[in-house]
N, C-alpha and C positions, 0 to 999 in steps of 0.2 A: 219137329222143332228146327226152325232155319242153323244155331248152332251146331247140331248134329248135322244137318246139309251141307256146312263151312267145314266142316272136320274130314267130310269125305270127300269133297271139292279140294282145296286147300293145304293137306296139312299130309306127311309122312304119317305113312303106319307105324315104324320106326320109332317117333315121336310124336307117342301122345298128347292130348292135354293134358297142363298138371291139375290134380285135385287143388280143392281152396274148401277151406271148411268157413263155417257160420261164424266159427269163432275169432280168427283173422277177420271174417269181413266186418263184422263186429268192431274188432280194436279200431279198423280203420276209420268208419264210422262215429266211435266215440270221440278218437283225435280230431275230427276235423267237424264233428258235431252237424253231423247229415244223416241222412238214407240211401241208399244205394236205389235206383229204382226197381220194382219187383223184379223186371222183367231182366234185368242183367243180372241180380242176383241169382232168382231160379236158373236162370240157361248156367252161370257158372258152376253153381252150387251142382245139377246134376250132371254138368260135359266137362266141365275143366277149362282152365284157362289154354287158349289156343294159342299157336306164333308160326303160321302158316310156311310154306315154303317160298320160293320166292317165282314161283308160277301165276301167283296172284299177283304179287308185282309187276312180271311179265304181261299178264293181262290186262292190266290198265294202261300200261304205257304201250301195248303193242294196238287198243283201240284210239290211243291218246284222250285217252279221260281226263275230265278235270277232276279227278278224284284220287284222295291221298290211299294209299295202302297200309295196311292194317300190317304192323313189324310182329308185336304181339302183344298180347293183355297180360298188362302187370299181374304180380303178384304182391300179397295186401304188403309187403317190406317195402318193396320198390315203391307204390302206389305213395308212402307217406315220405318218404327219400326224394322222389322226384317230385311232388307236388311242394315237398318243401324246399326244395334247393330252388327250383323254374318259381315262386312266389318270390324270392330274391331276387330274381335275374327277368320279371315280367308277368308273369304268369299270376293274371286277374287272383283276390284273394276271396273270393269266392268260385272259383273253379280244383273240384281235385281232380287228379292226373288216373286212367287207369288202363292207358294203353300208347303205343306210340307207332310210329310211321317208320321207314326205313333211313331216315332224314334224322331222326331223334325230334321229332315234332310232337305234340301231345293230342290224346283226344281225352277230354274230360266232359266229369259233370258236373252240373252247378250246386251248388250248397244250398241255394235257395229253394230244391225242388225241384219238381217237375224231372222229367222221361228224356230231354232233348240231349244228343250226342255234341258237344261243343269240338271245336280243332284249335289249338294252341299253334301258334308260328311260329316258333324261336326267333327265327331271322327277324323278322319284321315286328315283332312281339302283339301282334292280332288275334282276336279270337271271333268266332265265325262259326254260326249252329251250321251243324252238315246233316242231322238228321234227326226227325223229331223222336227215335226212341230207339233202344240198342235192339230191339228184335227190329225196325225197319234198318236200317242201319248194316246190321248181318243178314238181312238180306238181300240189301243191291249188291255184296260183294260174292251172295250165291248166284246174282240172276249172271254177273258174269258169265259162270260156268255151263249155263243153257245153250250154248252157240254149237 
């Protein structure tokens, strides 16, 4: 599973992923009246939420990628805090928040459906699909580590 790949690329032994149960992802899902997509669900449900080190930061900006780096995946408190505070402040009202950048930028999913990984821009207050599903998604930040 690319998750489990990310944990052993990315992330301190030290510091786990936190567990998240069904039941959290649940509330979150009822507040904001969505689905989580299978595939983020399953990989959190059996690895944890990740929040890597910052070697993967290193790694994008030392190949200068045009690609944001993963700070770390909320947890379902945060997830409904921060999608509600960033819907005040820009943040589309069909996108919720379930992870962020090293920038405090967001990556969400749509409400409407569908697998795709969206990116919130504070700055600029933009939103822009960066990848059609969180298992491809968790995995260009494992192809990184193939070098």
């Amino acid at each position: 599973m690319s998750l489990t790949l990310f944990v052993s690329r990315w992330m301190h032994p030290d510091y786990p992923p936190l567990p998240v149960t069904d039941e959290a992802l649940g509330a979150v899902e009822a507040h904001f009246r969505f689905l989580f997509p299978d595939d983020y669900r399953e990989a959190v449900q059996r690895i944890g939420l990740v929040s890597p080190t910052i070697d993967l930061l290193d790694a994008i900006v030392d190949r200068e990628l045009d690609m944001a780096d993963l700070s770390k995946l909320l947890d379902p408190a945060e997830m409904v805090a921060s999608t509600d505070a960033w819907r005040d402040m820009g943040l589309p009202g069909d996108m919720v928040a379930f992870g962020t950048d090293c920038s405090g930028n967001l990556f969400c999913f749509r409400t409407a459906g569908g697998s795709a990984i969206f990116y919130f821009d504070h700055d600029f207050r933009t939103t822009r699909e960066i990848a059609p599903s969180f298992t491809k998604w968790i995995e260009a930040f494992c192809a990184l580590g193939e070098d």
